[in-house]
C-alpha positions as CSV (number, residue, x, y, z in Angstrom):
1,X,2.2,10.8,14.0
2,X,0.3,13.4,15.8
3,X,-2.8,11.9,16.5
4,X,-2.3,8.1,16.2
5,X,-3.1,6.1,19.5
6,X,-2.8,3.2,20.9
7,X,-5.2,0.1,20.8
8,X,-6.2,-2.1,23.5
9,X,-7.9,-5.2,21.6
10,X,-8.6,-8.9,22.7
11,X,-7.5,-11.4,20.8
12,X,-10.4,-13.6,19.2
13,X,-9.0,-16.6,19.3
14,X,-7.7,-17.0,22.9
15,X,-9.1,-13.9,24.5
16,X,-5.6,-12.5,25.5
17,X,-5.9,-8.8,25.6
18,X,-3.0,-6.8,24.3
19,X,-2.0,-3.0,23.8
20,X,-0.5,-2.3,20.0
21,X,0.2,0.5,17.8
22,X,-2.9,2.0,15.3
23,X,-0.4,2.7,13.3
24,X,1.9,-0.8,13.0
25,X,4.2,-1.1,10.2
26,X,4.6,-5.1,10.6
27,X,2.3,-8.0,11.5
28,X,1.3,-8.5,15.4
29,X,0.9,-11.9,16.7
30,X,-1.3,-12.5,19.6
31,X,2.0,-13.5,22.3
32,X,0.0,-16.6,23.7
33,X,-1.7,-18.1,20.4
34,X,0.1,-16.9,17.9
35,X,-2.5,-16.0,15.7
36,X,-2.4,-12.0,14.1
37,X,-3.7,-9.4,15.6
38,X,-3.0,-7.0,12.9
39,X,-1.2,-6.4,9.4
40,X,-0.2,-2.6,8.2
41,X,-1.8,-1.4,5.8
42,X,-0.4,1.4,4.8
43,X,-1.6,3.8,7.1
44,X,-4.2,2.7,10.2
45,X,-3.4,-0.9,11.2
46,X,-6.2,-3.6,9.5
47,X,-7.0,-5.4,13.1
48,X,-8.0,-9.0,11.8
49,X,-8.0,-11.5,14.7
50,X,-8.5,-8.6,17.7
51,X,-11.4,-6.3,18.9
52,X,-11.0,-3.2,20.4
53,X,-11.3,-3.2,23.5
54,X,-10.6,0.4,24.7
55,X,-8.7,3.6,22.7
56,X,-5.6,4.7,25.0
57,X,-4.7,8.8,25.1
């Protein structure tokens, strides 16, 4: 894990911004609508409702 990151991505449904893992091993709902952020994929997150927004150090 020594260069994953974390992701600051807006949610494209409700606009919420949230800060997640580039590396999640389970699904990420958006914590106002509900709808996923992102799903593993064995590796890298697959962001499917979110757009990055900014890459935190």
């Amino acid at each position: 894990m020594g260069d994953a990151k974390f992701l600051r991505v807006t949610c494209e449904d409700c606009g919420h911004v949230a800060i997640i893992f580039e590396r999640a091993s389970t699904q990420i709902p958006c914590s106002v609508c509900g709808a996923t952020l992102a799903r593993p994929a064995g590796g890298k997150a697959e962001l499917v409702g979110s757009t990055i927004t900014d890459v935190l150090e």
